[in-house]
Backbone as CSV, one residue per row, in Angstrom:
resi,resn,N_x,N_y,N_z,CA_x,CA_y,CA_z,C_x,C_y,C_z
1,UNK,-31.039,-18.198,34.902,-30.685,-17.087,35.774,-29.279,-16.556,35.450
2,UNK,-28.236,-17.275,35.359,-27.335,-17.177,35.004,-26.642,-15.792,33.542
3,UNK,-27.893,-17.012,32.517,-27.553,-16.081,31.276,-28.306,-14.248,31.463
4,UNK,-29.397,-14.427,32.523,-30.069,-13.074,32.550,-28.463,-12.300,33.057
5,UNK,-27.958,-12.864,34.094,-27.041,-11.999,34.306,-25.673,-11.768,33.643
6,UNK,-25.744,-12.523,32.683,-24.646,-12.248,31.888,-24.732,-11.413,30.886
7,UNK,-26.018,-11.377,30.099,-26.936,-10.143,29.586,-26.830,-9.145,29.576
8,UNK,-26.928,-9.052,30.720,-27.428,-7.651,31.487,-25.640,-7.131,32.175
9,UNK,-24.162,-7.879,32.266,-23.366,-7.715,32.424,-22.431,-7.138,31.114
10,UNK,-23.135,-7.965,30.063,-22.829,-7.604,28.372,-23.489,-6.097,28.178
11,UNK,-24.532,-6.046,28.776,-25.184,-4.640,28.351,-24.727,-3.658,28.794
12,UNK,-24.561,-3.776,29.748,-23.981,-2.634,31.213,-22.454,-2.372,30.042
13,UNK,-21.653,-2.936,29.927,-20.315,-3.009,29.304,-20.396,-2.397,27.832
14,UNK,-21.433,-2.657,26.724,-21.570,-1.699,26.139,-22.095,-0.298,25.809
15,UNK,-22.948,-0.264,27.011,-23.856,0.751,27.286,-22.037,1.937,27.996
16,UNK,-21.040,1.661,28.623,-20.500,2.179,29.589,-19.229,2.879,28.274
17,UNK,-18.880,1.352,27.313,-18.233,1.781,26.639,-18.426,2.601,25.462
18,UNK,-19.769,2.995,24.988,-20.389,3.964,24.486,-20.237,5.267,25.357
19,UNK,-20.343,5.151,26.040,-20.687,6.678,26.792,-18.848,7.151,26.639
20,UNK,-18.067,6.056,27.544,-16.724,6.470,27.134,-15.960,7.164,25.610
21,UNK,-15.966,6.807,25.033,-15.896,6.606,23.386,-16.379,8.017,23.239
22,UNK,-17.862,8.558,23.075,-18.952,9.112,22.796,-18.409,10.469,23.718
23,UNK,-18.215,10.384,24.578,-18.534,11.696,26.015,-17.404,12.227,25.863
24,UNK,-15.932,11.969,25.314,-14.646,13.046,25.067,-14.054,11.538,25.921
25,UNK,-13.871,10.424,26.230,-13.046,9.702,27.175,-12.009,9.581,26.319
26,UNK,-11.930,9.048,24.909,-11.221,8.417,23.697,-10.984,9.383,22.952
27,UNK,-9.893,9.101,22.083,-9.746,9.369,20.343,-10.893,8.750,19.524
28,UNK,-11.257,9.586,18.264,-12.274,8.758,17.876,-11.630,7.386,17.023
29,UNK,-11.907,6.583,17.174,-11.797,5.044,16.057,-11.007,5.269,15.060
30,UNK,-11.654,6.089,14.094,-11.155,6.437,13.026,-10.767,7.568,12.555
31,UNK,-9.191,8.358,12.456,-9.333,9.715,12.368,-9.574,10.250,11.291
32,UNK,-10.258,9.545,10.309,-11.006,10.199,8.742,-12.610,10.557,9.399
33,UNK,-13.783,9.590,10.469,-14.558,10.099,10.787,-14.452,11.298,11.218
34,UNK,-14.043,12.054,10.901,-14.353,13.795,11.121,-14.175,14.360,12.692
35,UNK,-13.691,13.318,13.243,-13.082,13.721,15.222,-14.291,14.177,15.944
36,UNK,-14.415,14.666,17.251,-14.775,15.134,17.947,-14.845,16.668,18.072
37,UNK,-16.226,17.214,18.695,-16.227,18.670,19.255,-14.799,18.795,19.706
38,UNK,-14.426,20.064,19.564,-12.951,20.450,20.325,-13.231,20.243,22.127
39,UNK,-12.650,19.766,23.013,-12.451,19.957,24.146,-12.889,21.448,24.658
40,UNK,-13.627,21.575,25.767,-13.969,23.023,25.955,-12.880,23.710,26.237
41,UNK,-12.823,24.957,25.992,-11.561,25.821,26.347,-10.248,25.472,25.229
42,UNK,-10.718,24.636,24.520,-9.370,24.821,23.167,-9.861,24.565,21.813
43,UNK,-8.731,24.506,20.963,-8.913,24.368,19.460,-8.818,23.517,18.821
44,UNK,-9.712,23.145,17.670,-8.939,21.421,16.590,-8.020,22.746,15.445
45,UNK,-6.736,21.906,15.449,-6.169,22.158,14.114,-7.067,22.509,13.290
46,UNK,-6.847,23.197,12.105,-7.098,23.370,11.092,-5.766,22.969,9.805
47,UNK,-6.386,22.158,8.842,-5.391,22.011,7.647,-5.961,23.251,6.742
48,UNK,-4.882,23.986,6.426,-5.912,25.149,5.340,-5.766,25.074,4.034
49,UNK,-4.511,23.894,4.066,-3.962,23.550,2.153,-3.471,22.092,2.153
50,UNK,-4.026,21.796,0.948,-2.768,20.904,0.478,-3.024,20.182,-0.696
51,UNK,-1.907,19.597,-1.083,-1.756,18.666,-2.463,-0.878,17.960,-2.824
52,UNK,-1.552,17.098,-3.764,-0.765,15.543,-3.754,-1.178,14.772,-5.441
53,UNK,0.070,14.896,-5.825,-0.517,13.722,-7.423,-1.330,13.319,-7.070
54,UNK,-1.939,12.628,-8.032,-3.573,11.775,-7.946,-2.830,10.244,-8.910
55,UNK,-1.758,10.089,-9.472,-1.263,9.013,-10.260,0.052,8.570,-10.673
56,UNK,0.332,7.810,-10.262,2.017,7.634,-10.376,2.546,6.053,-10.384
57,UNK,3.172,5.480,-11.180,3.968,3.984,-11.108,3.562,3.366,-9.618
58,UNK,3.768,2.302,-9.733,4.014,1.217,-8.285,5.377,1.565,-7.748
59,UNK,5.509,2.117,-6.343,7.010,2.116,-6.053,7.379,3.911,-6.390
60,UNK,6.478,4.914,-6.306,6.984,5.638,-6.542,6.769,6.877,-5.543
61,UNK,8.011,7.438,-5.024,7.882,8.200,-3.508,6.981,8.973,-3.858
62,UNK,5.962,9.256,-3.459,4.560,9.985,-3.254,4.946,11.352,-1.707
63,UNK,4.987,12.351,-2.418,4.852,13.446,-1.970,3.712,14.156,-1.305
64,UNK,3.251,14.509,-0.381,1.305,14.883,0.312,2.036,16.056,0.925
65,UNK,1.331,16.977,0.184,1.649,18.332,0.896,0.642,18.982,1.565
66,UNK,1.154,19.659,3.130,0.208,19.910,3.726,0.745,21.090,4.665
67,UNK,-0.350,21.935,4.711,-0.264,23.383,5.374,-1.277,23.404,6.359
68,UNK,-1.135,23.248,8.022,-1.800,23.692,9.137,-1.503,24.721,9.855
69,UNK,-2.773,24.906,10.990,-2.430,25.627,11.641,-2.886,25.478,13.216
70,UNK,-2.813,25.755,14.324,-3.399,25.732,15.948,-3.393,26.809,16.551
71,UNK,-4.469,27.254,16.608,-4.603,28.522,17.373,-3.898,28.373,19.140
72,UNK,-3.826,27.106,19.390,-3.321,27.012,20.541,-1.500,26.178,20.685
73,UNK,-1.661,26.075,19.473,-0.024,25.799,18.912,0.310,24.176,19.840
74,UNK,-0.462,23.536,19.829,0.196,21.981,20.656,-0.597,20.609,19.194
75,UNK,-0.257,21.122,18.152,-0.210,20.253,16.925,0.767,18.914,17.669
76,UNK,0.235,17.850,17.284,1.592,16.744,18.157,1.371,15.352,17.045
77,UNK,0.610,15.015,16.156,0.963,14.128,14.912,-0.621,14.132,13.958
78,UNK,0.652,13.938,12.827,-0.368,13.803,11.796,-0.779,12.182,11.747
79,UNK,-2.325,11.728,11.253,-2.562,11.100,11.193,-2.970,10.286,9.941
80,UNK,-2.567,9.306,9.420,-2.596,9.043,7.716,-3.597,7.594,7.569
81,UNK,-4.486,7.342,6.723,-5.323,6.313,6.992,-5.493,6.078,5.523
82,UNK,-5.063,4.524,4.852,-5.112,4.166,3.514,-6.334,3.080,3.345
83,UNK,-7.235,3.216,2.221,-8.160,2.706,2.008,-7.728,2.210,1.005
84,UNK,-7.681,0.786,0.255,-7.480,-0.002,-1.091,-8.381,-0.404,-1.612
85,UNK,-8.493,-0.600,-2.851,-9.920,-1.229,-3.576,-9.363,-2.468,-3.421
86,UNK,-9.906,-3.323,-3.161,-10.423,-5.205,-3.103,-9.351,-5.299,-1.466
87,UNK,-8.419,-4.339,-1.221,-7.567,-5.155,-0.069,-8.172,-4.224,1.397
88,UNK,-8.999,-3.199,1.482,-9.474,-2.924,2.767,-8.830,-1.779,2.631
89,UNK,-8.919,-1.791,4.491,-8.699,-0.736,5.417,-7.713,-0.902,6.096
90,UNK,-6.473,0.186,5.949,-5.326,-0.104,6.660,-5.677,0.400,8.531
91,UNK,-4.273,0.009,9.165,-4.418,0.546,10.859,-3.991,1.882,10.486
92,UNK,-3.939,3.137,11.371,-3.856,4.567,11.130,-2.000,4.083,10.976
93,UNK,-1.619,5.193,10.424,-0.083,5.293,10.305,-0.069,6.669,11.411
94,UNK,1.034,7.097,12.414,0.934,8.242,13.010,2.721,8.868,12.222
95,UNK,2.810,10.305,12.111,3.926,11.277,12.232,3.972,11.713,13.223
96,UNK,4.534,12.050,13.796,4.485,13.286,15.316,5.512,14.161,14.924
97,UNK,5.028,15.036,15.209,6.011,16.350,15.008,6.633,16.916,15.695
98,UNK,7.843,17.536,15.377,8.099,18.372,15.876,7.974,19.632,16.602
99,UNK,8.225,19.962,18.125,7.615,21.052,18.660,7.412,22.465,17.669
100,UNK,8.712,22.772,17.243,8.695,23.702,16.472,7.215,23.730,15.680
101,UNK,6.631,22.601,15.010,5.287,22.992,14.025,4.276,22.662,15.323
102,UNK,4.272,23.170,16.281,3.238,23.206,17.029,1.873,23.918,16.584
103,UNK,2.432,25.156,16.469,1.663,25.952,16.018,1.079,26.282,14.588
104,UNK,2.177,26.333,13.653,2.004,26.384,12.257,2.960,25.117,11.654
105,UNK,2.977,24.609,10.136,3.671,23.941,9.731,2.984,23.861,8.013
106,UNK,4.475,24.039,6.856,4.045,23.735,5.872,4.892,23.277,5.168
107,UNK,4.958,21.911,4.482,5.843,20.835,4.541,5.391,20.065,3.685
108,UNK,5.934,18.953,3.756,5.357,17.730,3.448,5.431,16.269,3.698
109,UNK,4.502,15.150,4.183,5.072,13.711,4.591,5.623,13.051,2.880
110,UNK,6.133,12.101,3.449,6.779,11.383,2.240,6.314,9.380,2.353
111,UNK,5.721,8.867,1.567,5.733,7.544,1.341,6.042,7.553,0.277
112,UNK,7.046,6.206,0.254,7.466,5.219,-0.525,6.765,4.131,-0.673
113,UNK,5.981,4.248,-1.945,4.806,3.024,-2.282,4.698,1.583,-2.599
114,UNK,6.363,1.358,-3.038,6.820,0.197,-2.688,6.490,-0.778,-1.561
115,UNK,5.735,-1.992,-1.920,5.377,-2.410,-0.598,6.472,-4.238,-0.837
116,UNK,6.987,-4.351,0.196,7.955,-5.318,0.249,7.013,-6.698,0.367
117,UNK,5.675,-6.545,1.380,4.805,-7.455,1.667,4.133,-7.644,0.471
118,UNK,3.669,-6.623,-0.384,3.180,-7.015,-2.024,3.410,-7.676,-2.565
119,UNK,5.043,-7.436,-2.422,5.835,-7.751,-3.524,5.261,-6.705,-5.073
120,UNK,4.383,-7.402,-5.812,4.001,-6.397,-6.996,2.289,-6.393,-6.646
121,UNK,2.380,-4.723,-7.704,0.845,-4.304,-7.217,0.950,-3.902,-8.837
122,UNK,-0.799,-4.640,-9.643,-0.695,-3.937,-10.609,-1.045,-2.663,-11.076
123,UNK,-1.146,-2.577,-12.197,-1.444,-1.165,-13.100,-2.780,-1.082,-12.453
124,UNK,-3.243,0.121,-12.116,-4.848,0.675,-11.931,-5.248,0.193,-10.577
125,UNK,-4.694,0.002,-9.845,-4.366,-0.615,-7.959,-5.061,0.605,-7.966
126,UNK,-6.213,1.135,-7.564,-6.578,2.656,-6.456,-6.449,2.191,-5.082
127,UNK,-6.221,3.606,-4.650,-6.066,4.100,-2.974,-6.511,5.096,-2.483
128,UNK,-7.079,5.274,-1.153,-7.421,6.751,-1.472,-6.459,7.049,0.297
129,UNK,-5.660,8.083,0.456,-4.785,8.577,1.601,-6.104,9.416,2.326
130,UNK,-5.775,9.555,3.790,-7.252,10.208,4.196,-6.021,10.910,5.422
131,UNK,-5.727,11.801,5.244,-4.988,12.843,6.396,-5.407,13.932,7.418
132,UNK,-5.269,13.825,8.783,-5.774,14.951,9.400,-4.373,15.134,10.751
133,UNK,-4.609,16.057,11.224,-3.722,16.277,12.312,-4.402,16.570,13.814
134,UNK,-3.625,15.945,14.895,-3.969,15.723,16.057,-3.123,16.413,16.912
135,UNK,-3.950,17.599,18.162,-3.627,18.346,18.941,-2.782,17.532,20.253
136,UNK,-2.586,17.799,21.072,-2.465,17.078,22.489,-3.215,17.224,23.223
137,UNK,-4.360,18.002,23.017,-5.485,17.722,23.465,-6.507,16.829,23.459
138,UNK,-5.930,15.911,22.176,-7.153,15.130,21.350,-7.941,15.713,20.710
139,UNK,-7.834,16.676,20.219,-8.481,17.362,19.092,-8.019,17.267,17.432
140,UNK,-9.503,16.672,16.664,-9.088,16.551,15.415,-9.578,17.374,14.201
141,UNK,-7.897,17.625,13.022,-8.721,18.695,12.821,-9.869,18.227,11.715
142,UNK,-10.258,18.969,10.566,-10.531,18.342,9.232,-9.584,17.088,8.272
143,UNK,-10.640,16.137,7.774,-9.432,15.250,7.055,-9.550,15.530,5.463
144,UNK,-8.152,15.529,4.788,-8.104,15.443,3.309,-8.158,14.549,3.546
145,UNK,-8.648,14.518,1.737,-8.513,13.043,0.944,-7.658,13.043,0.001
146,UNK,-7.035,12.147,-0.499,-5.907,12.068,-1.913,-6.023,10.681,-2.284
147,UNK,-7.102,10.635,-3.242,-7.036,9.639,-4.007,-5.598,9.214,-5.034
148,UNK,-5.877,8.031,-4.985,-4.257,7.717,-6.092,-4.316,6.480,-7.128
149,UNK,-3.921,6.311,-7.935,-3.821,5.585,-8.903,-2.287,4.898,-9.400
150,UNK,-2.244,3.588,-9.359,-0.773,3.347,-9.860,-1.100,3.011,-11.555
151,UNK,-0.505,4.385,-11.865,-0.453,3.952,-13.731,0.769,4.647,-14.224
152,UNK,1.076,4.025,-15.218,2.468,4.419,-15.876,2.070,5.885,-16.220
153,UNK,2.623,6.702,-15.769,2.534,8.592,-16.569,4.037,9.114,-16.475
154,UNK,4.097,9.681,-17.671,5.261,10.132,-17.821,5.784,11.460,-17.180
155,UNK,6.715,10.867,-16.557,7.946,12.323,-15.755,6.699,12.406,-14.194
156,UNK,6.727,11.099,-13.842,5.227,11.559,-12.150,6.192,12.731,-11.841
157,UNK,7.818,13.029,-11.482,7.901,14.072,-10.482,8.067,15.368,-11.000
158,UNK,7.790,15.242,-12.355,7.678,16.783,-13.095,6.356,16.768,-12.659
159,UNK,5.812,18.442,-11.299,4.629,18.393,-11.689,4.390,20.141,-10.705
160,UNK,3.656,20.882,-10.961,3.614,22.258,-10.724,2.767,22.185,-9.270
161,UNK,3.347,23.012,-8.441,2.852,23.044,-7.231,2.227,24.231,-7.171
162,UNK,1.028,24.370,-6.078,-0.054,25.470,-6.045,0.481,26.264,-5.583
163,UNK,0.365,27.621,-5.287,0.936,28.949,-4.894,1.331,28.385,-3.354
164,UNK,0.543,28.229,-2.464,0.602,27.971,-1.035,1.948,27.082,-0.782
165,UNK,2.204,26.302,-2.100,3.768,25.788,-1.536,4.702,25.585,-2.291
166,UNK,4.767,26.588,-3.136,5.772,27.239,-4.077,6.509,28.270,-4.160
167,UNK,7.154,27.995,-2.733,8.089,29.369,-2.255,9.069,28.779,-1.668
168,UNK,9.699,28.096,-2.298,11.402,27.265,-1.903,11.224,25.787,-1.041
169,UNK,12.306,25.617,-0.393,12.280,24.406,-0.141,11.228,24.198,1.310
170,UNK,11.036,23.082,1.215,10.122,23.317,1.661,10.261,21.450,3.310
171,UNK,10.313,21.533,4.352,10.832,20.467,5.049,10.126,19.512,4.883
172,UNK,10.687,17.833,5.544,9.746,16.930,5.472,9.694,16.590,6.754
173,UNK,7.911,16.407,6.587,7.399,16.260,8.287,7.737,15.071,8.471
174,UNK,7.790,13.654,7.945,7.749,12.491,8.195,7.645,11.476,7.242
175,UNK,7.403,10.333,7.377,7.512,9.218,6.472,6.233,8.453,7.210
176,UNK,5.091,8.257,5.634,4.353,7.201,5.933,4.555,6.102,5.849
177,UNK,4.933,5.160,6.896,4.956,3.525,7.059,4.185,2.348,6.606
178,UNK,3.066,2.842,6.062,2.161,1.834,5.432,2.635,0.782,4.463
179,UNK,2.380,-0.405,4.636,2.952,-1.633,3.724,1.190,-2.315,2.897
180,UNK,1.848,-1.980,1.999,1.086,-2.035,0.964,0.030,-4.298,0.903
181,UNK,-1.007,-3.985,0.699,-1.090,-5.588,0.517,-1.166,-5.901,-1.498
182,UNK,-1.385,-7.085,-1.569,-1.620,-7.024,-3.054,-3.061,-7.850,-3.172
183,UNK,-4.057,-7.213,-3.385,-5.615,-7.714,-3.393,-5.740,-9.022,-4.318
184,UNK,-4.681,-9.197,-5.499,-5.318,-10.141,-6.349,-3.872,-11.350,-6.138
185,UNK,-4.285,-12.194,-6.057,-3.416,-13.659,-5.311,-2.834,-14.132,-6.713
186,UNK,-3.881,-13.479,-7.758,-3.039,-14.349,-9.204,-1.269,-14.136,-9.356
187,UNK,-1.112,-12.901,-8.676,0.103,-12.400,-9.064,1.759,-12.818,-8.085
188,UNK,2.167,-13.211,-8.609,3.478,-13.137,-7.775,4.332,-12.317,-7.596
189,UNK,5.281,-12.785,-6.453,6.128,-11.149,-6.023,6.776,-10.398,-7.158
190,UNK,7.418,-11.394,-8.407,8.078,-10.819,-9.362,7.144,-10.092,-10.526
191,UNK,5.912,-10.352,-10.290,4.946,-9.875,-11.335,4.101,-10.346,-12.093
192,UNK,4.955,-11.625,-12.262,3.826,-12.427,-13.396,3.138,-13.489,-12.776
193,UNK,2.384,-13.957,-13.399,0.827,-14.420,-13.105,0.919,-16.159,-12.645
194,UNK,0.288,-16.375,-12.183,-0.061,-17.819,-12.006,-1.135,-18.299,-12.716
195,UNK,-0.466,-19.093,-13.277,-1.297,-20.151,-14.623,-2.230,-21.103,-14.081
């Protein structure tokens, strides 16, 4: 008797926290799943540009350029989500912005790929960055993707920017916080290998 009602107390609890989640109660889980309908009566951001190397050294400030917009102008943080081959799924990283880019904003976040917890990450490490921006409404907009690669290429910060953000200087929205893991255990912090 007991377990019937514990059952049926387990069920009730996911059945309730579905509907929450599901019905507009929450943010969604993950802000690369593609967000929620907009809230009635407002807008999701829109990102309408952006770009980002695709390959660059271990340790090397990684530039993500990005151009939005809010028809209802209450933009309030960008949201950054790193995927690693063999090491997972990172927790979301948040920016919040400044009132001023409420409405519009074209800029760029900045990580430093250096990860202190790594220590070293080798040659051909992929990642892929998954970016979208969040209203104060809870509205999300579309997410890029920016895949990345750590490989030696020569001059990473010689590199030509697309029309949309090649008209002077240009501000930085924020700094991604993500700490890097290192997937393969052979390696030590200084680099070389365990025998």
């Amino acid at each position: 008797m007991k377990n019937k009602r514990g059952f049926t107390f387990l069920g009730m609890f996911f059945v309730l926290t579905f509907l929450f989640v599901f019905t507009g109660g929450a943010q969604p889980l993950f802000p690369y799943s593609g967000g929620m309908p907009p809230k009635p009566g407002t807008h999701a951001p829109i990102i309408t540009s952006s770009f980002a190397v695709e390959k660059a050294y271990y340790g090397y400030i990684w530039k993500i350029y990005l151009e939005a917009e809010d028809p209802d102008g209450d933009m309030l943080r960008i949201a950054s989500v790193v995927d690693q081959v063999g090491a997972g799924h990172y927790p979301t990283d948040w920016i919040y912005l400044k009132s001023q880019y409420g409405k519009h904003f074209r800029g760029y976040i900045q990580w430093n790929t250096y990860s202190s917890q790594a220590g070293y990450l080798p040659e051909w490490t992929t990642l892929t960055l998954q970016v979208s921006v969040l209203d104060k409404a809870g509205n999300e907009s579309n997410t890029v993707v920016f895949p990345f690669t750590f490989e030696l290429v020569k001059d990473p910060y010689k590199y030509r920017l697309p029309a949309s953000f090649d008209g002077g200087e240009l501000p930085k929205l924020g700094n991604v916080t993500i700490d890097l893991r290192n997937a393969d255990d052979s390696y030590m912090a200084d680099g070389s290998r365990f025998d």
